[in-house]
C-alpha positions, -999 to 999 in steps of 0.1 A, spaced: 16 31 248 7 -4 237 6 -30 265 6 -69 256 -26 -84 272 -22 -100 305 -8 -139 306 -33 -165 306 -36 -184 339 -10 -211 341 -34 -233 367 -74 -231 380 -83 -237 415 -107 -269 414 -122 -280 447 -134 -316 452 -162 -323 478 -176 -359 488 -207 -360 511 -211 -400 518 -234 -426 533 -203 -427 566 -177 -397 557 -174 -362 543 -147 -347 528 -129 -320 509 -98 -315 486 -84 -280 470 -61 -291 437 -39 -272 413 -53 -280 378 -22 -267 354 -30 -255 316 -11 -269 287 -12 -266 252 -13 -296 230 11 -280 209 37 -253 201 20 -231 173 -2 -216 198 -31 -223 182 -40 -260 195 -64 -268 221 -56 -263 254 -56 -290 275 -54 -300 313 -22 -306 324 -4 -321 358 -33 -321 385 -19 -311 423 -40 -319 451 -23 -292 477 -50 -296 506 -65 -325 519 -94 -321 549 -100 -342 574 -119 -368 573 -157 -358 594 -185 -386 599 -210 -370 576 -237 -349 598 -279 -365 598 -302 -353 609 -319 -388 608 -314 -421 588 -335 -400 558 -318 -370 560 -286 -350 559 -277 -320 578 -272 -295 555 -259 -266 573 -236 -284 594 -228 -301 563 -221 -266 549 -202 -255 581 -177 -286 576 -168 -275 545 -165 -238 546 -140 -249 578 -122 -267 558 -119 -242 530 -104 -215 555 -79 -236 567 -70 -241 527 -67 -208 526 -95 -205 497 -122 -180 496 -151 -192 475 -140 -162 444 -111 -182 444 -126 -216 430 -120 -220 394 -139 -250 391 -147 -288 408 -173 -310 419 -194 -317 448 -202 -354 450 -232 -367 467 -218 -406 472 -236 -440 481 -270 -438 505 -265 -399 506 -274 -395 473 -311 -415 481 -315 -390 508 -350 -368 506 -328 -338 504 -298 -346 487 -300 -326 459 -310 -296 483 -277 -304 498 -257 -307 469 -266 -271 449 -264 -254 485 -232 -269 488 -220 -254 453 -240 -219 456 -222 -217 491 -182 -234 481 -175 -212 451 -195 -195 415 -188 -223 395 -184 -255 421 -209 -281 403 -231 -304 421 -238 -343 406 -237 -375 418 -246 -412 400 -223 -442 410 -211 -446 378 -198 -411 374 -191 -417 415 -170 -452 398 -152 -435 371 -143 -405 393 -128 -431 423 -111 -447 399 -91 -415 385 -86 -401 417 -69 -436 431 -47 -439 400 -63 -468 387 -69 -449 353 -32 -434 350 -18 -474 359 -42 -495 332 -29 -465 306 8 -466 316 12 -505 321 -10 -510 291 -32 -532 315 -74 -536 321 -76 -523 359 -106 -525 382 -110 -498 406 -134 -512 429 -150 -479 458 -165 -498 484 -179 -472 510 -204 -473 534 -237 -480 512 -230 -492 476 -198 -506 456 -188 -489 426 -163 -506 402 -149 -489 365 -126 -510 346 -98 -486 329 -79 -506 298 -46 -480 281 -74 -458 268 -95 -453 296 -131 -462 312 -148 -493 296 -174 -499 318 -184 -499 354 -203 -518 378 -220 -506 405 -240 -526 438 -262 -522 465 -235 -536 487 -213 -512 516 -202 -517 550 -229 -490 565 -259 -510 554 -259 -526 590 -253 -503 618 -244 -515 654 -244 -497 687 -235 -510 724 -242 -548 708 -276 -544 692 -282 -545 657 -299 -507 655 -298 -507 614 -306 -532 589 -309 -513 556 -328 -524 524 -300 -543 500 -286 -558 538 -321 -575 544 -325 -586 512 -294 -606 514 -301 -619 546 -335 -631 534 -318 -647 504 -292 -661 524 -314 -673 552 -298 -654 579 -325 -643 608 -317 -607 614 -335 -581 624 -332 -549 643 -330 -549 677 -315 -578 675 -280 -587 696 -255 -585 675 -241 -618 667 -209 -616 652 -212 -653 639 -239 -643 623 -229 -609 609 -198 -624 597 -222 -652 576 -236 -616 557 -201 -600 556 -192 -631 535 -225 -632 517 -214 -594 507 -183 -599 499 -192 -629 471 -218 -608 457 -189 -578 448 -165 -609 431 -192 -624 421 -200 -590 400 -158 -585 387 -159 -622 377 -192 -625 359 -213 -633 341 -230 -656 347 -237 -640 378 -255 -650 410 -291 -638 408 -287 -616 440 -259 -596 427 -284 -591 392 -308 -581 418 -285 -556 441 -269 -537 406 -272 -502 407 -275 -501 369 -276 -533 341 -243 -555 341 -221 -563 313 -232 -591 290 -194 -604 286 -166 -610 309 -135 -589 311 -104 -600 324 -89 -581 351 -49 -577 351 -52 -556 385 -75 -550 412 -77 -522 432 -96 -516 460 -108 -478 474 -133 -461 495 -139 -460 538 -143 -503 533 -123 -505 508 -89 -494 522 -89 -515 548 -88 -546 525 -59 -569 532 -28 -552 546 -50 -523 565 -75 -550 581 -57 -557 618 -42 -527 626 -73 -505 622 -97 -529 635 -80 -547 661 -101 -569 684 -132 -550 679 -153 -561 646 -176 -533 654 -154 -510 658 -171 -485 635 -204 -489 647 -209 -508 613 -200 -542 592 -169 -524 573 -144 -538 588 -157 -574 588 -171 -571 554 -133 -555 541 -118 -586 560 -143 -607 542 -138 -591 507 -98 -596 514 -103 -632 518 -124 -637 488 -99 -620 467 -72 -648 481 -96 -671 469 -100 -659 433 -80 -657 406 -80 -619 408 -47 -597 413 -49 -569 445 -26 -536 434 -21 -514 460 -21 -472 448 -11 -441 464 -52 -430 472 -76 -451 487 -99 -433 512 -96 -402 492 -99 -421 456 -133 -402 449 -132 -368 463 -96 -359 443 -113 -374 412 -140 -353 417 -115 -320 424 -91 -328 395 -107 -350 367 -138 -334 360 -131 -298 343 -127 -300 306 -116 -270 282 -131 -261 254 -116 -254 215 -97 -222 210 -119 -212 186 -151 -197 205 -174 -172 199 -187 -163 237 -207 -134 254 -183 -128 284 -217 -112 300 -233 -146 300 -204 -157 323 -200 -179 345 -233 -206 337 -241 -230 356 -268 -264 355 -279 -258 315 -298 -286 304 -285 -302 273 -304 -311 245 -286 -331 216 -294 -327 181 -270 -357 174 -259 -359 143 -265 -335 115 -244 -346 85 -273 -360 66 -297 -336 71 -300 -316 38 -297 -280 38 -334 -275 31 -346 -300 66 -323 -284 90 -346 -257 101 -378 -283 107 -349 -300 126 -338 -273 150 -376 -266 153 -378 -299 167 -351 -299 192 -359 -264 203 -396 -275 210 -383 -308 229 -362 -281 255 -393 -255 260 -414 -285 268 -389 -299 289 -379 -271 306 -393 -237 323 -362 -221 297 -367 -188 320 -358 -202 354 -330 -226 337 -317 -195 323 -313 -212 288 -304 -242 273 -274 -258 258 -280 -275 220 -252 -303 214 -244 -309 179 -224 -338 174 -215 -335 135 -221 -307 113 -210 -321 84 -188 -303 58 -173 -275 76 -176 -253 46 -188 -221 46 -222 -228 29 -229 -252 49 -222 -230 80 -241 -205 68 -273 -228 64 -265 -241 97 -268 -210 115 -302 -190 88 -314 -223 103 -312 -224 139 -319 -187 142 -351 -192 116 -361 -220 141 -354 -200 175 -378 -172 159 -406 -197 158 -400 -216 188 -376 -197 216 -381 -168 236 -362 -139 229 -330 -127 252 -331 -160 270 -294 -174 264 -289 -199 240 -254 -221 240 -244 -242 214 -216 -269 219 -201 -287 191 -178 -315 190 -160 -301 160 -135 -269 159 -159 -246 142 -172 -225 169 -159 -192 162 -173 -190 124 -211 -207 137 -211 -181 160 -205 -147 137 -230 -164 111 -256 -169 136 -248 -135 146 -248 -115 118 -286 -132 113 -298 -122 150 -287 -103 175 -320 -111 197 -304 -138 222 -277 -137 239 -252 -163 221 -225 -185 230 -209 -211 208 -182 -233 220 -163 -263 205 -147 -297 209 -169 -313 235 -191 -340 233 -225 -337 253 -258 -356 253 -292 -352 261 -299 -353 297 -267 -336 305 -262 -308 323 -235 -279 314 -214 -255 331 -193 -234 320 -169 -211 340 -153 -170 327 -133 -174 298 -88 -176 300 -65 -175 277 -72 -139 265 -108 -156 262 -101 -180 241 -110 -209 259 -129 -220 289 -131 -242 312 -163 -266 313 -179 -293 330 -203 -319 316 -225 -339 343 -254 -359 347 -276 -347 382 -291 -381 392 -302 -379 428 -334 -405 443 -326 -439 420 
């Protein structure tokens, strides 16, 4: 008796977890799959995104200034999980997010792939504050507003050690800005200044403010480099030109041009308590926190009032980053694949790029794969990676000739250059996966080959890739940049 194949899943469990400079957190979300069409045969998409867990907010564990706890880290989290309800065979996909001074620690990137080998199979680790930016910014619904009032919207995360602003217009991320500004650069205990970190003395220095630790806490004088902060971060949403401190404190190089800003919104520990947050959760007490956030968000509040820049208040604000990492990260791939369902799940494959290929003649493309294939053995130890993932951005002509020089050409070039039954992934940004893959097939049968479609990735990227739904013909797939110690 025939039976129809099982129904695709209609939703993957995606699990979102922030380790920051102050706070850790984690969020379990409902990502739903849609088609793009009705024929069947379209792309599949994701769909609404439900966060339906939301931890509690712990002070992130260290074991000093340097370095984090990584077990009790881990012990957080895997609380947190069983109160959600979600065993780690349960996680579709998501993100673990190494935010702000965390992500300078000697052993964040320890902390972030135990995190992910311990929270689920295919639970990625990254961190960057531009990705940390964009991700805020999704998670706040900054993104979703610039889109839906057709507006240029900055979502500005200030947290505990840097600032990270991306500017959404109606079609998305334009550009961010990040700084070495955040309310945990200056710690204070029982009235004595017991933390003055890096980007802090620098701007005291530039400002000519005489702190140092062990000092007494002066709240004049702490207020003076609140202020000093808070310029620098309008200075950075207003410019250029910009003050030669904030040049000096950017996390990565600033727009040449100025933007104009419809909306501001502000996310992130400091960041919510900008404006209508400020007296109620700091009261009397400036140091209330055992930090400068509450002065420097009372600060930033009044510079706003003093610009010509527009505060919007969203539905996430302490939260912004940790549901962008849970529910905006996971892409899907063409429905056209050719996969090895052995291969599956893969996790942390180095990308390598070919970039375009469209005018490479026929005759050049196997010098040309030689090249790239060389650039990822050198790069790489391929056997402990576990294999690589070549990026091809255009093909060209989709026709079958030029298919089939495509693939006698990559397999002539992993003969000379690639060892055999390591995996080997290709990812095109055109929907031509499933005929790449029988070609290169039907020339080899030595590696073990998947070829997916419709992404884009770039050198320097790293790929997962999680089991295959939709009767296996799609998956799901994250793209991320691992940045940890800059």
């Amino acid at each position: 008796m025939f039976e129809s194949p099982a129904e695709p899943p209609s939703t993957l469990t995606s699990v979102g977890i922030d380790v920051g400079t102050t706070t850790t957190h984690v969020v379990v979300s409902e990502l739903a799959i849609d088609s793009a069409g009705v024929s069947g045969t379209e792309k599949l998409a994701i769909g609404d995104r439900t966060v339906r867990f939301r931890g509690p907010i712990h002070e992130t564990p260290l074991v000093d200034p340097e370095t984090v706890d990584i077990d009790a880290t881990a012990e957080l989290i895997a609380a947190d999980l069983d109160t959600a309800g979600v065993a780690p065979e349960d996680i579709d996909t998501g993100a673990v997010i190494v935010t702000g001074e965390t992500a300078r620690t000697a052993n964040a990137e320890s902390l972030a792939h135990h995190l992910a080998d311990e929270s689920g199979s295919f639970v990625v680790a990254t961190a960057g504050a531009a990705l940390e930016a964009i991700l805020a910014g999704q998670g706040s619904g900054s993104a979703a507003h610039a889109a839906e009032s057709q507006t240029t919207v900055a979502n500005v995360d200030v947290g505990g050690g840097t600032t990270n602003t991306a500017i959404f217009d109606a079609d998305g991320v334009v550009e961010t800005r990040c700084l070495d500004v955040g309310g945990r650069l200056v710690g204070v205990t029982d009235g004595t200044i017991t933390k003055l970190a890096r980007p802090a003395r620098i701007i005291s220095e530039a400002r000519g403010f005489d702190l140092s630790l062990g000092d007494p806490a002066d709240p004049d004088e702490l207020s003076a480099l609140a202020s000093a902060m808070a310029a620098l971060v309008i200075d950075s949403l207003l410019g250029p030109p910009y003050d030669p401190l904030t040049v000096e404190l950017s996390i990565e190089p600033l727009p040449d041009d100025a933007r104009p800003l419809d909306a501001v919104v502000f996310t992130g520990g400091v960041g919510r308590l900008v404006g209508e947050y400020t007296d109620s959760a700091v009261g009397t007490d400036p140091f209330a926190y055992d930090d400068l956030g509450p002065m420097l968000a009372e600060k930033l509040a009044a510079a706003v009032d003093d610009s010509p820049l527009l505060v919007t208040r969203l539905s996430e604000d302490l939260r912004a980053t940790v549901i962008g990492a849970g529910t905006h990260t996971t892409q899907l791939s063409g429905r056209t694949v050719c996969i090895d369902p052995d291969l599956l799940p893969l996790r942390n494959l180095p990308v390598i790029s070919t970039g375009s290929l469209a005018d490479i003649d026929d005759a050049a493309l196997t010098a040309t794969f030689s090249t790239i294939l060389s650039q990822a053995t050198q790069r790489y130890d391929i056997r402990d990676v576990g294999g690589v993932a070549i990026g091809i951005d255009d093909i060209g002509d989709l026709s079958y000739d030029r298919l089939r020089a495509v693939a006698a050409s990559f397999v002539a070039a992993l003969e000379n250059s690639y060892p055999p039954s390591i995996p080997i992934i290709i990812v095109t940004h055109q929907n031509c996966a499933k005929a790449l893959g029988q070609l290169l097939s039907g020339y080899s049968s030595d590696w073990p080959l998947t070829v997916i479609d419709e992404l884009a990735v770039e050198t320097g990227e790293y790929l997962d890739i999680g089991e295959p739904i939709a009767h296996g013909e799609t998956v799901p797939a994250v793209v991320k940049t691992l940045v940890f110690g800059s």
